[in-house]
N, C-alpha and C positions, 0 to 999 in steps of 0.2 A: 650923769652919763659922761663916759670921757668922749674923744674923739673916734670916730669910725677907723678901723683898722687901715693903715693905708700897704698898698698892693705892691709888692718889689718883682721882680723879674727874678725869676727861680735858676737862669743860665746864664751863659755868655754867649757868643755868638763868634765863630773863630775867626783869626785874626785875619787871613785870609781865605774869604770864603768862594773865591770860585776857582779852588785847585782841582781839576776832576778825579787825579786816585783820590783823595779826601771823600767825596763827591759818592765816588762809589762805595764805599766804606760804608757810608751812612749809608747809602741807597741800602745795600746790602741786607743792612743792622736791620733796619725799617720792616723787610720783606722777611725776615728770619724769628722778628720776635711782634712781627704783629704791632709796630707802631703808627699811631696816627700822623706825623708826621715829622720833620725835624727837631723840631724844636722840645719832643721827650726823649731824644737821642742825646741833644745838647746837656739837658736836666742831670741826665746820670751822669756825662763827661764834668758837668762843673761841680757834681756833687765827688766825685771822685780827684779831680783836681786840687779842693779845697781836702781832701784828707791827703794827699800826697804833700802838699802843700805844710801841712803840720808836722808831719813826719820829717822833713828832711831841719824843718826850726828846729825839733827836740835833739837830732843827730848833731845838731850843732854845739848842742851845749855839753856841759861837764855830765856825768855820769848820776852825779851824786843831785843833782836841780831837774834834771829831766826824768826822775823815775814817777813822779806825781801823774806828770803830763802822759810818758809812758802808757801808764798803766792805765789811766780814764780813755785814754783814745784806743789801745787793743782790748779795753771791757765794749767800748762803744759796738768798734766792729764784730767783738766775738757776739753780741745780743742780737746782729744785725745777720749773723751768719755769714759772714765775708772772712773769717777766717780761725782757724782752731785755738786752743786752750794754749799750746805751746808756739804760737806768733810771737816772731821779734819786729821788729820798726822796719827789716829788709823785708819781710813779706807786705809790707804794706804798699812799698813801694814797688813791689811787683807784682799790682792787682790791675785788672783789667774791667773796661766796661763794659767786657759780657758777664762778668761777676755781679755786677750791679742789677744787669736787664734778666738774671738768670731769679733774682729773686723777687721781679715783680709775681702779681696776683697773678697777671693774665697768662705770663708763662709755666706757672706751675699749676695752673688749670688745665694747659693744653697739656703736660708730662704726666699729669696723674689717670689721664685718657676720657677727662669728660668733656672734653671737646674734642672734633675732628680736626680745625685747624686753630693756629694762633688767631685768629680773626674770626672764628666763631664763637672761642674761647672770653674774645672781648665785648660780642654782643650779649653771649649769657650773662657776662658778668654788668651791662649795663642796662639790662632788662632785669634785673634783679633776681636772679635764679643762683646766683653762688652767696654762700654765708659761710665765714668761722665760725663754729659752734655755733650758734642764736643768733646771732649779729647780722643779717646780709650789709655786702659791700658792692658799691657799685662803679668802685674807682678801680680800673685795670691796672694803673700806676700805683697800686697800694703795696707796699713794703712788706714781704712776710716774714717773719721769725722765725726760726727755727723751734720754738713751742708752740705758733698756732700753723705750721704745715700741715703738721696732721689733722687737722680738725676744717680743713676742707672739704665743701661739701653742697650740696642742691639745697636751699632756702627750705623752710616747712610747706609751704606753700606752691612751689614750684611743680608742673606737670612731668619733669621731667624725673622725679622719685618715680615713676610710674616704669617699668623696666623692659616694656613693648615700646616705648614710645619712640618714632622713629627719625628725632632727631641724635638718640646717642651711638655715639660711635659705633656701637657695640651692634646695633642694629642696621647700621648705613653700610658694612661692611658685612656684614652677615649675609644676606641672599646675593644669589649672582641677578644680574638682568637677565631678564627675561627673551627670548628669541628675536621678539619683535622689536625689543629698545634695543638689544644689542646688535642687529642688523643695522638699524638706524644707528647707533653711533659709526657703525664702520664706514655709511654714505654720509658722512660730517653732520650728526642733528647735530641742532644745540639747545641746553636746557632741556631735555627730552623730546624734542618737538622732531615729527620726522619733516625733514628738509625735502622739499615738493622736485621731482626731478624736473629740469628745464623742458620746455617744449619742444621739440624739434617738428618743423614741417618736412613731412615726406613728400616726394613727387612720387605719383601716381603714373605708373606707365601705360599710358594712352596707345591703344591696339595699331599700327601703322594702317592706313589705306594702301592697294594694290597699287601700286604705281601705274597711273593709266599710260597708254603710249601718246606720244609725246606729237602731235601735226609737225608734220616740217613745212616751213614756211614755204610758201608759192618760189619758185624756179625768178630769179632774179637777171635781168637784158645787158648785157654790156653791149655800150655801146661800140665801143672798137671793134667788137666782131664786124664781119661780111654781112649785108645785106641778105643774102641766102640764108644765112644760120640765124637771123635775126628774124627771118619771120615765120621759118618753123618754131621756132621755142613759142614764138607769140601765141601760135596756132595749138600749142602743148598748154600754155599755161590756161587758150580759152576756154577748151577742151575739159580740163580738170575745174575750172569754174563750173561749167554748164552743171558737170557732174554731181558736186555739190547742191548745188544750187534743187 
């Protein structure tokens, strides 16, 4: 037995990595073709790098020493489906990394319509429900040819051959909602759930009582009056006691 295979880093990591247009770019990439995170962005960037990279070697030399290299490096990419029968070395270098991310698995699961988005597209495929011909695959990042595109397809095995089943497109899109869900989406549910409306306390309007009349306070003595006027009121206030009383 030789030695166990040892493990290289499939990228690079750019040169300055926290410009944010860069930043966005990828963000972008990420949310468009359903990647798990940076670093399969990078995969295709370095994978495309290194062929830009050979291309501009071979424009460097004589005509007549570069046709060898030429020609293995535009059969490469024409197997790979990155570019036509009649590519010269300028279209090579005017290839893009959405050329790249256009011919993963997971993206052309999502364009052939068996899945609803790029991210469901990625779970089928690693729940094991997509196969070329016989084969299932359960790498999203698998490379497709242009000979096995067509022979994409549901696994023998997978529930989703079944053509009521309602996770395919075809069925997720088909009926409207129903009165009830779709009321509930318009008051914000989420996930279907209807969203509980808040409580409000009402005040109860409490009936008023009659407004009774109101005693006026006993007749009050100043003293600076007269002696005279000071002992009738006396004789008024005892007066209205008794009465009380």
């Amino acid at each position: 037995m030789g030695d166990p295979k040892k493990f290289r880093k499939k990228y690079k990591t750019p040169r300055q990595p926290y410009v944010s247009d860069r930043i966005d770019i990828d963000l972008q990439m990420i949310g468009k073709y359903g990647l798990r995170n940076l670093r399969e962005a990078w995969k295709n960037t370095t994978m495309l790098r290194s062929f830009r990279v050979n291309a501009r070697k071979l424009l460097s030399l004589e005509e007549e020493t570069r046709k060898i290299g030429e020609q293995e490096l535009l059969g490469r990419l024409l197997r790979m489906g990155l570019v036509t029968k009649k590519a010269t070395l300028e279209d090579v270098l005017s290839l893009k990394v959405e050329d790249f991310l256009e011919r993963r698995l997971q993206t052309l699961v999502f364009k052939k319509g068996l899945a609803t988005t790029p991210y469901h597209a990625r779970q089928m495929i690693i729940h094991g429900h997509i196969a070329i011909s016989d084969r299932v695959i359960n790498s999203p990042s698998y490379f497709i040819t242009p000979s096995e595109e067509s022979q994409i397809g549901f696994s023998y095995n997978s529930p989703l051959l079944n053509a009521s089943h309602k996770a395919l497109p075809s069925n997720v899109y088909k009926t409207r909602p129903s009165e009830e869900r779709a009321q509930a989406l318009r008051h914000g549910a989420i996930r279907g759930k209807i969203k509980k409306k808040p409580f409000i306390k009402e005040e109860l309007e409490v009936p008023k009582k009659p407004e009774e009349e109101e005693e006026k306070p006993p007749l009050l003595l100043d003293i600076e009056e007269e002696p005279s006027k000071l002992e009738e009121k006396a004789e008024e206030v005892e007066s209205k006691l008794v009465d009380k009383g």
